[in-house]
C-alpha positions as CSV (number, residue, x, y, z in Angstrom):
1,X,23.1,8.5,12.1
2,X,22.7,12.1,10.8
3,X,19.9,13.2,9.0
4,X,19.5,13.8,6.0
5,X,17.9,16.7,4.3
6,X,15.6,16.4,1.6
7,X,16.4,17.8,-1.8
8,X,12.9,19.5,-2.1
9,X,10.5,21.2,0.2
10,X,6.7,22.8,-0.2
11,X,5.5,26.0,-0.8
12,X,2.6,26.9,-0.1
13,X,0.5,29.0,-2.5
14,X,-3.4,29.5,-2.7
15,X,-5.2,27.3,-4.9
16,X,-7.0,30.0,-6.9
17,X,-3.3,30.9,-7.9
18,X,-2.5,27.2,-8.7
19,X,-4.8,26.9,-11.0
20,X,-5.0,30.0,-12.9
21,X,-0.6,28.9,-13.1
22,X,-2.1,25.3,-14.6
23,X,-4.6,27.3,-17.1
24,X,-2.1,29.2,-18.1
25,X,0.6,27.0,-19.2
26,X,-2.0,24.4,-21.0
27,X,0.0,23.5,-24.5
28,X,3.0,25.4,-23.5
29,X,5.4,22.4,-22.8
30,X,5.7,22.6,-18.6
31,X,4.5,19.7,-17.4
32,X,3.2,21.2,-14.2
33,X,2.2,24.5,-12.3
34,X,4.8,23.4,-10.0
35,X,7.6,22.9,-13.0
36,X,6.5,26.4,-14.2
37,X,6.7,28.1,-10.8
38,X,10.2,26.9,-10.0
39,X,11.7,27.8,-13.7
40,X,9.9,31.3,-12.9
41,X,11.4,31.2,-9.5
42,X,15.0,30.5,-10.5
43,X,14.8,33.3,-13.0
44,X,13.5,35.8,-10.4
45,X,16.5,34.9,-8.4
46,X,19.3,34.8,-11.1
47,X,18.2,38.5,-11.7
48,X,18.0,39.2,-8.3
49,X,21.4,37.5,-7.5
50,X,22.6,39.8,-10.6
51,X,21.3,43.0,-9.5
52,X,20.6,43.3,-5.5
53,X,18.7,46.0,-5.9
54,X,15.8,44.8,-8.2
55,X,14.8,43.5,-4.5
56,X,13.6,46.7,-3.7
57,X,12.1,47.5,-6.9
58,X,9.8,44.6,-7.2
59,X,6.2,45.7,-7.4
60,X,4.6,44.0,-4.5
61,X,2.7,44.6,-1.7
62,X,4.1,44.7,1.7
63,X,2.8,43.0,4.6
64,X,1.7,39.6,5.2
65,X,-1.8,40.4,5.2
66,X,-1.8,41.3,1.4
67,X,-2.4,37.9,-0.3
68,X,-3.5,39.7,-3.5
69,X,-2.2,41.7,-5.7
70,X,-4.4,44.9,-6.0
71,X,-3.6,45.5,-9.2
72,X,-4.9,42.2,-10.4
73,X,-8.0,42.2,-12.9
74,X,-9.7,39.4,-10.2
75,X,-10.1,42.2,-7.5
76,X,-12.1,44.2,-8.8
C-alpha cells in the first residue's frame, strides 16, 4: 500500500519567538501562535505568489547563522 502523506508538517522556530507570537496575540481571537503563524504565512506567500519580486525585497538577513533579526529591540 502506498503511503500516505500527512496534511501537516512542523516547523521549527525558537521558543523565545513562540512565545513573544503567544504574548502577542493574547485577546486577539487566534487561538494559537501556531494558527497565527500560518494565517501570517499564507499572506506572505499570496503576496509573494502575486509579486515574485517582493522575494528579493524582503528585509532579512542572509545566512543560516543569522537567527536574529538585528534590528530587533531584544538585541541590543
Amino acid at each position: 500500500m502506498a503511503e500516505r502523506k500527512a496534511r501537516y508538517t512542523t516547523i521549527s522556530i525558537p521558543r523565545e519567538l513562540y512565545e513573544r507570537v503567544a504574548r502577542l496575540i493574547e485577546d486577539t481571537g487566534f487561538r494559537s501562535p501556531t494558527e497565527y503563524i500560518v494565517y501570517l504565512t499564507r499572506q506572505a506567500v499570496m503576496a509573494i505568489e502575486a509579486d515574485r519580486h517582493l522575494i528579493h525585497s524582503l528585509p532579512y538577513a542572509v545566512g543560516r547563522d543569522a537567527e536574529r533579526d538585528p534590528r530587533s529591540s531584544d538585541n541590543q
